[in-house]
C-alpha positions in Angstrom: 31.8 -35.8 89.9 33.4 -34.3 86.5 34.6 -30.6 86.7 35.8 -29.2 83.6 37.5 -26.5 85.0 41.3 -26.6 87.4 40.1 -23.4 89.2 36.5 -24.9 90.0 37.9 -28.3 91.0 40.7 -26.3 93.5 37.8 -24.4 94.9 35.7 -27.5 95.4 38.6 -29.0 97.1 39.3 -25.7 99.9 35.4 -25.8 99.9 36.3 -29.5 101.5 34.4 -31.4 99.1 37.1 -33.7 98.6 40.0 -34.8 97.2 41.6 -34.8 93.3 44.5 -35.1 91.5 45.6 -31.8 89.1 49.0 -30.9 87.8 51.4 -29.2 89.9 51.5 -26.4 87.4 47.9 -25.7 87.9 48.5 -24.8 92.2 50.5 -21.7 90.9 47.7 -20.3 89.0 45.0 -19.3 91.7 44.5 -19.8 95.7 46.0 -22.7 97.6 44.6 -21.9 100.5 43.5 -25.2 102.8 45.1 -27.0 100.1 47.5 -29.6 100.9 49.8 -32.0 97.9 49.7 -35.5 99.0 52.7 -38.0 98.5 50.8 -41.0 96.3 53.5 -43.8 95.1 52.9 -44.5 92.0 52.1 -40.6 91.2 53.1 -38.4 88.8 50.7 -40.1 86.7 52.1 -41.1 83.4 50.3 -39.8 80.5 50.4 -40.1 76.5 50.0 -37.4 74.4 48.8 -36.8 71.0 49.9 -34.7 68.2 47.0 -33.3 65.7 47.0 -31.2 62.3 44.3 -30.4 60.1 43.8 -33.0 57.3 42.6 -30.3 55.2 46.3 -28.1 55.3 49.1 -29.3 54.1 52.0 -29.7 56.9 54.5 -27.2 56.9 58.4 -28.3 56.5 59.2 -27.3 60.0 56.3 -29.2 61.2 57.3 -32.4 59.2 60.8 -32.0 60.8 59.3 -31.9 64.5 56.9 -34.6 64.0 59.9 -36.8 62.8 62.0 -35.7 65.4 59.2 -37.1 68.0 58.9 -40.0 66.0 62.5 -40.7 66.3 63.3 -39.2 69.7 60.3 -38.9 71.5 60.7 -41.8 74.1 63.8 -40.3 75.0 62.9 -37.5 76.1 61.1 -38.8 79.0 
């Protein structure tokens, strides 16, 4: 099943309808009631990320500088 939404997916999980995995971020936004986190090795799961600008607007200096930055830094900061 595909929910698009964390607070329908945190209802359907106190509804019991099952299990999922949502960011820990999303439990303090909303009820937790019934809810339980379960320890899952391997969990967090790592994740990529994707930076996106409009090809029609022409970056800004500050946004060039933070795009190199990532480029430059960016694993680090894991």
């Amino acid at each position: 099943m595909t929910i698009e939404s964390n607070a329908a997916i945190n209802h359907a999980v106190m509804s019991k309808l099952g299990i999922s995995i949502i960011s820990a971020h999303t439990l303090t936004y909303g009820g937790q009631s019934g809810l339980v986190r379960l320890l899952v090795k391997e969990l967090p799961i790592d994740s990529h990320w994707f930076f996106m600008c409009s090809s029609s607007k022409r970056t800004t200096l500050m946004a060039s500088a933070f795009l190199k930055h990532i480029e430059s830094h960016g694993r680090a900061l894991k």
